[in-house]
C-alpha positions as CSV (number, residue, x, y, z in Angstrom):
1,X,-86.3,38.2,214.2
2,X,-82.7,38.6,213.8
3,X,-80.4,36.3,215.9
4,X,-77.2,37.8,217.5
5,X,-74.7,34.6,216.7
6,X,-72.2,35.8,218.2
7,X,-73.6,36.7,221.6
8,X,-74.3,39.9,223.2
9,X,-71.9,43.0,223.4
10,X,-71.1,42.6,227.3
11,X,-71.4,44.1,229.5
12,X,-75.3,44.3,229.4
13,X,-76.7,47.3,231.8
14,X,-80.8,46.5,231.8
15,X,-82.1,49.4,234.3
16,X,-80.8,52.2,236.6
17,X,-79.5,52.1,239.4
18,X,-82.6,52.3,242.8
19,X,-82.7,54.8,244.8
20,X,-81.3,53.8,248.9
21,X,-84.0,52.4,250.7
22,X,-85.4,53.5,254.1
23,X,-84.6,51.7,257.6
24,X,-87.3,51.3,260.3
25,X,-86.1,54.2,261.9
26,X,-86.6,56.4,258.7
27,X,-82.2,56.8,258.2
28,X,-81.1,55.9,255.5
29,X,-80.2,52.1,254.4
30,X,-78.3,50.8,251.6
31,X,-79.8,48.7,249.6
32,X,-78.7,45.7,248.0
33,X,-78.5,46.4,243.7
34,X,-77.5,43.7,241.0
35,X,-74.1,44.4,239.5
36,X,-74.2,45.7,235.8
37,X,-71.4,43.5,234.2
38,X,-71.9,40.2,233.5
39,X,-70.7,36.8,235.5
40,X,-67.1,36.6,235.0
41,X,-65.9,40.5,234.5
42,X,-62.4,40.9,236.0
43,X,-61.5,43.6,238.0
44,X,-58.0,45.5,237.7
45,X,-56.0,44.9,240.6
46,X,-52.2,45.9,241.6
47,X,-49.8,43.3,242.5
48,X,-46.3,43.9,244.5
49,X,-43.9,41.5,245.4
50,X,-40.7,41.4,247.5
51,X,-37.9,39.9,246.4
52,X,-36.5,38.6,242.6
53,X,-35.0,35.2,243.7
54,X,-36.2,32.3,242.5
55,X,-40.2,32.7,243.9
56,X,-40.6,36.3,242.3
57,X,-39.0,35.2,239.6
58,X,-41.4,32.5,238.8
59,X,-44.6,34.3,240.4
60,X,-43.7,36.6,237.3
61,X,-44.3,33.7,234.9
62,X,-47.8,32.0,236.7
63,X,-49.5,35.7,236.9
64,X,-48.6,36.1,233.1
65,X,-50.3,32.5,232.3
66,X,-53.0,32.8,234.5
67,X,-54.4,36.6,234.8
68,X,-54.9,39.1,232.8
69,X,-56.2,42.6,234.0
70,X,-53.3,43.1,236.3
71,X,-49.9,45.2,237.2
72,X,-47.1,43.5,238.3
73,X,-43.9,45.2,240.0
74,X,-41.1,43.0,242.2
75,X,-38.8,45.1,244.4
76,X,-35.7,43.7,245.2
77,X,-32.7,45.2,247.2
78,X,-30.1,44.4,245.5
79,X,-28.7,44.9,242.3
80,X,-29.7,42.4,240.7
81,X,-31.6,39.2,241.0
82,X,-31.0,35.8,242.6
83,X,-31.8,36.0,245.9
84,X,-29.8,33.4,248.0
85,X,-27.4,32.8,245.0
86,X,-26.5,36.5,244.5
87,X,-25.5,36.9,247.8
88,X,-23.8,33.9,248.5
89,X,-20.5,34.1,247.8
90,X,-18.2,32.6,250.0
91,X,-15.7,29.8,248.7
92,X,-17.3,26.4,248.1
93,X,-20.6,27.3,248.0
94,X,-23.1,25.6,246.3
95,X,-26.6,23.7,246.9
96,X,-26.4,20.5,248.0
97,X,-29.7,19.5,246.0
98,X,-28.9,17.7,242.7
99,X,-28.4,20.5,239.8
100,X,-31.1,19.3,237.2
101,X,-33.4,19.2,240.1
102,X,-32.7,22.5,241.2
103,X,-34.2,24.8,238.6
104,X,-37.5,25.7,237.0
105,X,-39.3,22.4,235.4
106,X,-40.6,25.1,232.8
107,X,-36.6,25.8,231.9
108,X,-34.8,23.3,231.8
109,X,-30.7,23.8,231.6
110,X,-28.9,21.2,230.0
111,X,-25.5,22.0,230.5
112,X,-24.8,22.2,234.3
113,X,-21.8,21.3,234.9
114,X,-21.6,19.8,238.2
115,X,-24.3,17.1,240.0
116,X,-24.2,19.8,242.8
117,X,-23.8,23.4,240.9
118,X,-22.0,26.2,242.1
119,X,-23.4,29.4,243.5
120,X,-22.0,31.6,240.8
121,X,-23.7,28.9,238.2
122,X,-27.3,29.1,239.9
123,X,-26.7,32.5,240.1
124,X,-26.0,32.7,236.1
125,X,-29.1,30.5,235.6
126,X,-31.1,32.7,237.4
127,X,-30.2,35.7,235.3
128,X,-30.3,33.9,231.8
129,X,-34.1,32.6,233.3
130,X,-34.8,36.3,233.9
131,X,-33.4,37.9,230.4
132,X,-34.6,34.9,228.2
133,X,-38.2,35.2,230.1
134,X,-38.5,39.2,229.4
135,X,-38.9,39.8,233.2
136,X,-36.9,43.0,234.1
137,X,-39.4,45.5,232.9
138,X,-41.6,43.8,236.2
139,X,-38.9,44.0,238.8
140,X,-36.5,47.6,240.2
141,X,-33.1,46.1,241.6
142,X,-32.2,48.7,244.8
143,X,-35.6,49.0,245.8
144,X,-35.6,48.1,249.1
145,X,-39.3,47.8,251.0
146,X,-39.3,49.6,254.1
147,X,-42.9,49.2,255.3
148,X,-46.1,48.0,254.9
149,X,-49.3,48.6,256.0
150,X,-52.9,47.4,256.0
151,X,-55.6,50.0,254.9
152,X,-59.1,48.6,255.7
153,X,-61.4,50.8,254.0
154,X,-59.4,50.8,250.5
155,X,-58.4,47.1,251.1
156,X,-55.1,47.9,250.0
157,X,-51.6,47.5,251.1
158,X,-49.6,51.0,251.4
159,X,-46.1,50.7,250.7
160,X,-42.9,52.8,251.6
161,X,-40.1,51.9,249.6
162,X,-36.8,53.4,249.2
163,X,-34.5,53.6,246.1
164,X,-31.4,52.4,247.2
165,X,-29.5,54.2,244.5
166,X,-30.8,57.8,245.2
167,X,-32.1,57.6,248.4
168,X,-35.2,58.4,247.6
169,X,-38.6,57.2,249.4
170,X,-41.8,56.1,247.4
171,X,-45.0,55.5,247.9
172,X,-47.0,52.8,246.4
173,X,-50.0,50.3,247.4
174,X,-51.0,46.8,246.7
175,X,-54.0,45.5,246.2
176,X,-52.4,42.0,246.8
177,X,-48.8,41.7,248.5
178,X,-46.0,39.0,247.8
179,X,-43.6,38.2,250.1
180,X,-40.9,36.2,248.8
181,X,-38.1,37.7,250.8
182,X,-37.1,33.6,251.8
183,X,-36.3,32.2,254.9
184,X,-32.4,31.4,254.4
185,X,-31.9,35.7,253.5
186,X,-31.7,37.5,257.1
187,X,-28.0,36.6,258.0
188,X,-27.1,37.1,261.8
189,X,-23.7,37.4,263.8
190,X,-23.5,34.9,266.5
191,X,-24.9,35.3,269.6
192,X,-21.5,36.5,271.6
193,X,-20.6,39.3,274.0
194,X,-18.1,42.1,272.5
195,X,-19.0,41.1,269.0
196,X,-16.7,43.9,267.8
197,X,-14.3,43.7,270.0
198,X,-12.1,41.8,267.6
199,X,-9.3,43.9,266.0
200,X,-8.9,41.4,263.1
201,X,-11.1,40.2,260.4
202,X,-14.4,40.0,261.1
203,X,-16.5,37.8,258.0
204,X,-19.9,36.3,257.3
205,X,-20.0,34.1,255.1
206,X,-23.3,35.5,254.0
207,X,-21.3,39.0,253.2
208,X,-18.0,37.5,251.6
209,X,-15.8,40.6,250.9
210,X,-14.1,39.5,247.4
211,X,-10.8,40.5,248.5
212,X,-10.4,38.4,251.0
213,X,-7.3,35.9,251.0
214,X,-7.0,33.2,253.7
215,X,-3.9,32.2,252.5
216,X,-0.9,32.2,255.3
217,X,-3.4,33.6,257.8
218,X,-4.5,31.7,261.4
219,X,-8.5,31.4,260.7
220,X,-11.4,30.7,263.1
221,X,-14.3,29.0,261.4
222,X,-17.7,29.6,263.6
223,X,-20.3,26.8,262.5
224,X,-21.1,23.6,260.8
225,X,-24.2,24.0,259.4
226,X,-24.5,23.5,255.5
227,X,-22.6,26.9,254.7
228,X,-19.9,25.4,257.4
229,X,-19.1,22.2,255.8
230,X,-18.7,24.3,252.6
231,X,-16.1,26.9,253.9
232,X,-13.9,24.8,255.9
233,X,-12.8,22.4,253.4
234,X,-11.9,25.5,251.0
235,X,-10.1,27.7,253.4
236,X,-8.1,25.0,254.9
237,X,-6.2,24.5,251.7
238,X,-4.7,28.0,252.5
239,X,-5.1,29.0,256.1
240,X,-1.5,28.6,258.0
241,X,-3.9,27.1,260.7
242,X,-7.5,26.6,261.0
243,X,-10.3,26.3,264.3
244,X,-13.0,25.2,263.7
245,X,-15.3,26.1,266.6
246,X,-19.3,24.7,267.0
247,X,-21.5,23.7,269.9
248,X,-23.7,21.3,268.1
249,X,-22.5,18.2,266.2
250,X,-24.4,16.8,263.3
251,X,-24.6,14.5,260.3
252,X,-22.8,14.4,257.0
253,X,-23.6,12.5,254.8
254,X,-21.8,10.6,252.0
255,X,-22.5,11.8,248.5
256,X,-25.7,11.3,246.8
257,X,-24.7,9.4,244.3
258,X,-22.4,7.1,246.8
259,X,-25.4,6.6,249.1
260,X,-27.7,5.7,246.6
261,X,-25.5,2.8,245.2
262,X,-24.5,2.1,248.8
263,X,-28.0,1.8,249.9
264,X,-29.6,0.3,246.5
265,X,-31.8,2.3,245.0
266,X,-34.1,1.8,242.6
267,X,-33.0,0.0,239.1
268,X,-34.3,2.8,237.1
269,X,-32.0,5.4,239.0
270,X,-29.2,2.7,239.5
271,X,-29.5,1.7,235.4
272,X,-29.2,5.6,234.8
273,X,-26.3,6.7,237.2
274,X,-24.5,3.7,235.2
275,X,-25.0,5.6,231.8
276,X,-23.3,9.2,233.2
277,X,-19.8,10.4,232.7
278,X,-19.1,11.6,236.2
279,X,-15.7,12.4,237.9
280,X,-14.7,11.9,241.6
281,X,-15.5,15.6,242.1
282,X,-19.2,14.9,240.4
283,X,-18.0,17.3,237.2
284,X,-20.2,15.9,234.4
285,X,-18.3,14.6,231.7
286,X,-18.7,16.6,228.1
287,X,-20.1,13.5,226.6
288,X,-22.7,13.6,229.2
289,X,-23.4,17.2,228.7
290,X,-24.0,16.9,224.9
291,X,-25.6,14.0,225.1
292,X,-28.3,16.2,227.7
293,X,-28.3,18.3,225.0
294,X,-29.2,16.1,222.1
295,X,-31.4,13.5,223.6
296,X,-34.7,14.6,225.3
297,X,-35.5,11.8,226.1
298,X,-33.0,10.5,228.0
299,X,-32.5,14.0,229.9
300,X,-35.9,13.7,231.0
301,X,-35.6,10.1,232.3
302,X,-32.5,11.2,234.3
303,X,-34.2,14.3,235.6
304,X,-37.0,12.0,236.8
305,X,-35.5,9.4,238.4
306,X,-33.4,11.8,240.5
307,X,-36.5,14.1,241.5
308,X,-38.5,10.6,242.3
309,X,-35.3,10.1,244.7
310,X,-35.8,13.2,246.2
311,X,-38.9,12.7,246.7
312,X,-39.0,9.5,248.2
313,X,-36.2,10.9,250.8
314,X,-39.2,11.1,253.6
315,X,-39.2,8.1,255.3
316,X,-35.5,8.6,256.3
317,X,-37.2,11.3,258.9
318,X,-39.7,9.3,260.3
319,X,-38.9,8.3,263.9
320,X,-38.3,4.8,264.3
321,X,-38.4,3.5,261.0
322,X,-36.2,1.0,259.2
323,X,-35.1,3.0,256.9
324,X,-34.5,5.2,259.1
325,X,-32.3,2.7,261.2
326,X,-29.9,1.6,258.6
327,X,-29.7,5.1,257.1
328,X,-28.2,6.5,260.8
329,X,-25.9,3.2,261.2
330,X,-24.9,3.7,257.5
331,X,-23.9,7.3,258.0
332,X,-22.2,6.7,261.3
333,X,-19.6,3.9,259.9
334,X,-19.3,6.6,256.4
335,X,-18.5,9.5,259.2
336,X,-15.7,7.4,261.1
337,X,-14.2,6.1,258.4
338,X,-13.4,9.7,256.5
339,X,-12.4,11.2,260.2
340,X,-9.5,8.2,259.9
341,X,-11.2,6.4,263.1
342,X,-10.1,8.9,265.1
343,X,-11.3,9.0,268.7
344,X,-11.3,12.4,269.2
345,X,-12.8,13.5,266.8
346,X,-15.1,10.6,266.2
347,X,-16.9,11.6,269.9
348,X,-16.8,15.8,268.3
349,X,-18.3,15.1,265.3
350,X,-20.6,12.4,265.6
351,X,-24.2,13.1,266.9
352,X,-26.2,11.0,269.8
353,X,-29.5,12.3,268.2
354,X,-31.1,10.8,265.1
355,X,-30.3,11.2,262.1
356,X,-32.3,14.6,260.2
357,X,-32.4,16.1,263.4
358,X,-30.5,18.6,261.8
359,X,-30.1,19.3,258.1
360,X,-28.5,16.7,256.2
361,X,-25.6,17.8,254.0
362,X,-22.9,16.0,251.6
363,X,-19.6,17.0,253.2
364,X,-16.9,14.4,252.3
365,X,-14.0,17.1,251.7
366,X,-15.5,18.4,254.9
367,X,-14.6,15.3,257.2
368,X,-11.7,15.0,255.3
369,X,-10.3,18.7,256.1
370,X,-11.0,18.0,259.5
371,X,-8.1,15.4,259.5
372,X,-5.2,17.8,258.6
373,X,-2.5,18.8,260.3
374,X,-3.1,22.4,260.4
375,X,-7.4,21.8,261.9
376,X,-7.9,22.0,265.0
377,X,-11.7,21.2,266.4
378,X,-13.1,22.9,268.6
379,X,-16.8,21.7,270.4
380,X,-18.0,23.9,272.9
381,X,-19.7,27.2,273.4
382,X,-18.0,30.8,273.1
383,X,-17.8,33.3,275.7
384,X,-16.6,36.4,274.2
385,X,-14.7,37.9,271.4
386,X,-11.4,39.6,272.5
387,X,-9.2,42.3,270.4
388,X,-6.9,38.8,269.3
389,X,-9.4,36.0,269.0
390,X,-11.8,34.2,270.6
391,X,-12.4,33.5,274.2
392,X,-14.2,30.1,274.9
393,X,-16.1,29.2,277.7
394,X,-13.6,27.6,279.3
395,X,-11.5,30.6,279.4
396,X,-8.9,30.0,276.7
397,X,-8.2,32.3,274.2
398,X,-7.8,31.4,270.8
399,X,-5.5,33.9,268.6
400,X,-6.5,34.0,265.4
401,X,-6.0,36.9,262.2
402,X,-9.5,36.2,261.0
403,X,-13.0,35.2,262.4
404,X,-15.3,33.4,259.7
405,X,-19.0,33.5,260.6
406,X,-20.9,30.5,259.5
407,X,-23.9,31.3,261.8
408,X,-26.7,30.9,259.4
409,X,-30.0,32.8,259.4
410,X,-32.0,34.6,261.3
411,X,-35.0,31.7,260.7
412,X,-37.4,33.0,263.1
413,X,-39.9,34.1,260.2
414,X,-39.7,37.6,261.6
415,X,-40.2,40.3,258.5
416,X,-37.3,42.5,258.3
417,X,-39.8,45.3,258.1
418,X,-42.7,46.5,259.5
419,X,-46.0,45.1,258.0
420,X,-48.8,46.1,259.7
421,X,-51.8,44.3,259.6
422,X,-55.5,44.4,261.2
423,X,-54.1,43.2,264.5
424,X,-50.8,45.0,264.7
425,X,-47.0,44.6,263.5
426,X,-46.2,41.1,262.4
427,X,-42.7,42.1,263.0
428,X,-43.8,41.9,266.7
429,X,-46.5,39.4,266.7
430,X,-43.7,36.8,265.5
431,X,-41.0,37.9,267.8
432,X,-43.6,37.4,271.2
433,X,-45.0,34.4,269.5
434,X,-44.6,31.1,267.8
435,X,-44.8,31.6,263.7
436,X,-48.0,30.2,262.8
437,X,-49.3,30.2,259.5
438,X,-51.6,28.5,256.8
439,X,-50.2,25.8,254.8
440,X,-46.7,27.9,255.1
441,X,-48.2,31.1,252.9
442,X,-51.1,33.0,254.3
443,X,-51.2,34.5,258.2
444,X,-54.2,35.2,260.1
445,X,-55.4,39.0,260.2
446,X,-53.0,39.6,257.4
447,X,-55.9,40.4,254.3
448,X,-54.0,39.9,250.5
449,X,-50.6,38.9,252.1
450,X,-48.9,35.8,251.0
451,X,-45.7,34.7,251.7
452,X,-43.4,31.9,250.1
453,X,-41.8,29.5,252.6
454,X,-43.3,31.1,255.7
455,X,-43.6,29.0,258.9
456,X,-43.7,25.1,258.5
457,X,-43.1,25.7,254.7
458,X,-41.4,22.3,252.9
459,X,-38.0,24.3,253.0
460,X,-35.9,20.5,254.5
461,X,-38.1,18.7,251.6
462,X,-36.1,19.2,248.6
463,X,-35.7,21.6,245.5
464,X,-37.2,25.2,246.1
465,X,-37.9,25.7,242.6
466,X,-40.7,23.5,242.6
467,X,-41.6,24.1,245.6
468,X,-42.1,27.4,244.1
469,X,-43.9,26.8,241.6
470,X,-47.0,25.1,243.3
471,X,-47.0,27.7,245.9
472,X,-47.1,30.1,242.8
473,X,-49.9,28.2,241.4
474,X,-51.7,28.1,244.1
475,X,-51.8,32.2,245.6
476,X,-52.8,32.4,242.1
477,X,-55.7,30.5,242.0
478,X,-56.9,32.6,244.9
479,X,-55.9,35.7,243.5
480,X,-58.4,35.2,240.8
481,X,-60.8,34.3,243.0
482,X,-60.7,37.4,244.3
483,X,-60.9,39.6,240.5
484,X,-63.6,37.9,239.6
485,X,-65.9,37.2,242.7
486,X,-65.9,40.5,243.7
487,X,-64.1,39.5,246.9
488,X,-62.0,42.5,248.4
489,X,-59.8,41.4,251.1
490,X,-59.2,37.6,252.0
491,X,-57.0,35.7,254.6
492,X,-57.1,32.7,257.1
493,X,-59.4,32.8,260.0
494,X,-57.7,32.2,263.3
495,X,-59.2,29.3,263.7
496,X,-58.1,27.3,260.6
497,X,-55.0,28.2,261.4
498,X,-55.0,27.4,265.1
499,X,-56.4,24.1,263.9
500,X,-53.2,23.8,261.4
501,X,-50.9,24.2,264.4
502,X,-52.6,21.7,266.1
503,X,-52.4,19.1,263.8
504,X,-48.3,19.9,263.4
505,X,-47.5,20.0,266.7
506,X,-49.4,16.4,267.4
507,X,-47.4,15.5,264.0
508,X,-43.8,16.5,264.7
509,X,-42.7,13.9,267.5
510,X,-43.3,11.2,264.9
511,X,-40.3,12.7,262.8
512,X,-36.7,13.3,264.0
513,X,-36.7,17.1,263.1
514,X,-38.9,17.1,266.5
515,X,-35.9,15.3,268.6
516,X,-33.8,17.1,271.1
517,X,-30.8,18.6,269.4
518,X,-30.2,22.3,268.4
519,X,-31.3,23.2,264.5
520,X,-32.7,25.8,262.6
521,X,-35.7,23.6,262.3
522,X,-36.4,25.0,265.9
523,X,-35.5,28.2,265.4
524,X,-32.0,26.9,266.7
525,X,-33.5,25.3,269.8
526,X,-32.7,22.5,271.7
527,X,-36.4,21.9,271.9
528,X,-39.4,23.2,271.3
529,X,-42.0,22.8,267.8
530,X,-40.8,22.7,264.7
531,X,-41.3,26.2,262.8
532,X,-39.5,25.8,259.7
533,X,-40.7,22.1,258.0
534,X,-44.0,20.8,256.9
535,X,-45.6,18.1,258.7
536,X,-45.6,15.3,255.5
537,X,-43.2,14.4,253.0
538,X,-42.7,16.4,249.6
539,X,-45.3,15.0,248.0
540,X,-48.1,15.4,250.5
541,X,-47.3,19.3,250.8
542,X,-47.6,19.3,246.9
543,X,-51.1,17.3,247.2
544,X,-52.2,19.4,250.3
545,X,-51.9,22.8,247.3
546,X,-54.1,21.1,244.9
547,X,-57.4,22.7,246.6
548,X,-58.7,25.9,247.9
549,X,-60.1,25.2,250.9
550,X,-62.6,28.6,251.1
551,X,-63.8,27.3,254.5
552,X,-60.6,28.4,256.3
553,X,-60.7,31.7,255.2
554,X,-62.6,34.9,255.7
555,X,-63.8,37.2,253.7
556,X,-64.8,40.7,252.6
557,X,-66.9,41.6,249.4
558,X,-67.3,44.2,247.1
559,X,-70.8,45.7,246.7
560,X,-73.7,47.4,248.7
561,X,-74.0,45.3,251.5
562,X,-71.2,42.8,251.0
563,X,-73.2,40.6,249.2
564,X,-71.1,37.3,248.6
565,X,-73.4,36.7,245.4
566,X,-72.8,40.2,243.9
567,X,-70.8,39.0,241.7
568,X,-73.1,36.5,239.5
569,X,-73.9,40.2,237.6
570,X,-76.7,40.8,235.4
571,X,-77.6,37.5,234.4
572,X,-75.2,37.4,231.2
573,X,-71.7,36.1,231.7
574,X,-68.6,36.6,229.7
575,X,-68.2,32.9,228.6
576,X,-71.1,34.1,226.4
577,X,-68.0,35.9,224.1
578,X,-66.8,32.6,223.2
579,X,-67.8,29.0,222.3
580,X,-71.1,28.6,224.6
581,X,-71.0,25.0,224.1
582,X,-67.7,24.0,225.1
583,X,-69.4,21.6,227.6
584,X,-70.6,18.7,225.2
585,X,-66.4,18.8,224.0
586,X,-64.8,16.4,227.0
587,X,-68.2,14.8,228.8
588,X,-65.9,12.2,230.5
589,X,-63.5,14.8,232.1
590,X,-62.1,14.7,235.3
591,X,-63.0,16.9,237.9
């Protein structure tokens, strides 16, 4: 007898196919037959995502590493790809999450130049991370997706997209779809009657027109969320006079680097901090940079002691606790003292709800800018816009040359385009509804639809690029599930979902994002649940991603009769190709 060493040719077929069997009623039934390829064949599947910022770009990398058997194409409406950082633009902007933090952990850059880089840098990295990585032949720029919708039978998503440089409309399908269009993307006007009635000009700061000079002009600034406290300090070095107009107060904070020293942090991060060239304006000093450059080791140890920072930012949230306390009081008496003790301005800038009920963000050129001479503050809701200004509630009108938006987001999770799943538009089901979702990227009657940051998604937690990444890892994990069990269409029953809501609603109150006070966190609210945050720190949202929980989600399979097992095969499986004794190698692994 001859031994096959090597292990069979796969895959094995050992009989034809039976013939259907009869029913009681003499129609016919189908019949259940095994599956000729062995345990372990992967089936070919299509893959389209939405959207070449930082989550496409890195679902490009995690389907390379992890599948094989697959296509791959990212459409993306602009030009080019960056997401957030390609079409932010206006002056000052930049992330207020520490630069070595905020990139891919598989590519790390070296040379920022700034503890808190620049849009135009990000921007850069973003494009370098693309052309180094090989990644444009998977993504068109100018392909905008138009809709989307759910065919049962096929199990596939059918696509209308339109080529933004010809006009043209295609047709394509999915057999899974990735929705990384991002929360922070939708820009809006502000909510105002005779929006266009203003004869002067009329910006958003998410749509900066590059010609654009403040400089001798009287300038209204609508807005002091993050992309607020950026703008004002920059155009109030040229504006003749600036208003700066918001209903809300809110928190900024000092600094990272000052609050951390001011607060204590940990030796490691302290002992670090004390060993990098860093100007008043947080440029890194060339010495630094080379030194990045040239010594591993000591990059690494600064990168993690600044992530473990990060990280360990949680408890600051949490209603009621000390460090909660003394981070408020701390901020209050840093808040007064850059507004110059001012009354006035003290009682217009300083909230009377906790600390993180709104995004924090660094803004010490902010509080300075509001000091000036030529700022005026402005608290208080608008009325209208009139052909010379602004006319607030109170009936004044302000006359101004130019109205800057800093309105934010539309952050109500609604999809910009119709995707149409088994139970109708989501478009719809989000605007009549509260967001729900599954762990922030799956949606009930949605089959093969993930999203990245969808409802209660970490987005307040930290560095998206990482955040990224484990979301990446995870869709994954279930994506090849699906090619090789034989699964056809997958997605969160209603019910693990409803349960998921549940448990964040009971969650929220214990945290200050839950407090009374108007944020985005609300879906720009006074009150109401928290749509846009995860119930748990950083780390417990990473933790939460480290298993696939198949009990929450229902399933359709390939194969006469839907068998769940049809896809154990013939009794052979493919590991049979390679070393079939791999498991005497690590006995002691973990699981």
């Amino acid at each position: 007898m001859v031994i096959n060493t090597s292990g069979p040719e796969l895959p094995i077929r050992t009989h034809d196919l039976p013939t259907p069997a009869l029913s009681q009623n003499g129609s016919l039934e189908e019949s259940y037959t095994v599956r000729e390829e062995p345990l372990g064949t992967i089936k070919h599947l299509r893959i389209v995502g939405i959207g070449a910022g930082a989550s496409g770009l890195n679902m490009i990398r995690t389907l390379r590493l992890n599948l094989t058997d697959y296509d791959f194409v990212i459409y993306e409406k602009n030009q080019d790809v960056g997401g957030t950082w390609f079409e932010n633009r206006y002056p000052g902007c930049r992330c207020d999450i520490p630069s070595h933090n905020y990139q891919f952990s598989w590519k790390p850059k070296h040379d920022w130049t700034n503890f808190h880089a620049s849009a135009d840098e990000i921007g850069g990295y973003l494009r370098q991370v693309c052309d180094e990585e090989h990644m444009r032949d998977s993504i068109k720029t100018s392909h905008r997706v138009e809709f989307a919708q759910w065919d049962e039978e096929k199990a596939r998503w059918d696509l209308m997209v339109q080529d933004l440089t010809t006009g043209e409309s295609i047709n394509d399908y999915a057999d899974f779809l990735l929705d990384g269009t991002g929360i922070l993307n939708n820009w809006k006007w502000p909510d105002v009657e005779d929006l266009m009635a203003f004869d002067g000009d009329l910006v958003h700061t998410a749509n900066w027109p590059e010609d654009f000079d403040a400089a001798g002009k009287v300038v209204a600034v609508i807005g002091n969320g993050s992309t607020g406290i950026q703008v004002v300090p920059e155009l109030q070095k040229k504006a003749e006079k600036l208003y700066h107009l918001f209903r809300t107060p809110t928190w900024v904070t000092p600094p990272r680097i000052m609050a951390w020293k001011m607060i204590g942090q940990s030796k490691e991060l302290l002992q670090i901090l004390g060993e990098i060239g860093i100007d008043d304006q947080e440029n890194f000093s060339q010495e630094t940079i080379e030194r990045f450059k040239s010594d591993p080791e000591f990059y690494r140890r600064f990168v993690k002691a600044v992530e473990k920072e990060v990280n360990n930012a949680f408890p600051m949230v949490v209603t009621g606790s000390p460090v909660q306390a003394i981070a408020q009081q701390m901020t209050k008496q840093y808040m007064t003292m850059m507004l110059g003790g001012n009354k006035e301005l003290c009682e217009a800038m300083i909230p009377d709800f906790p600390l993180g009920t709104r995004r924090l963000t660094p803004g010490q050129d902010y509080l300075k800018a509001l000091t000036k001479e030529n700022v005026e503050v402005r608290r208080g809701g608008i009325r209208r816009f009139v052909p010379e200004g602004i006319q607030l509630e109170s009936g004044e009108v302000i006359k101004v040359d130019a109205i800057i938006c800093a309105t934010g987001f539309n952050t109500s999770f609604c999809p910009r385009f119709p995707i149409v799943g088994r139970n109708g538009n989501l478009q719809k089901k989000f605007r009549d509804e509260v967001p729900k979702s599954y762990m922030s990227c799956a949606i009930a009657d949605m089959p093969n639809y993930f999203v990245f940051l969808g409802p209660n998604a970490p987005i307040g937690h930290g560095s998206v690029f990482t955040l990224t990444e484990h979301i990446a890892k995870y869709i994954t994990r279930i994506i090849k599930k699906c090619q090789t069990e034989c699964i056809k269409a997958i997605c969160p029953s209603q019910d693990a979902i409803d349960d998921y809501f549940e448990h964040i609603a009971a969650f929220m109150p214990r945290t200050t994002w839950g407090a009374e006070g108007r944020s985005w966190f609300k879906n720009g609210q006074e009150s109401g649940p928290v749509t846009a945050l995860h119930p748990g720190s950083r780390i417990h949202f990473f933790h939460m991603l480290e298993n696939f929980r198949g009990e929450d989600w229902d399933y359709v399979y390939d194969g006469p009769k839907r068998n769940r097992f049809y896809y154990l095969g013939n009794g052979f499986s493919t590991k049979e190709k390679g070393d079939t004794t791999w498991y005497l190698d690590n006995p002691d692994s973990k699981l």
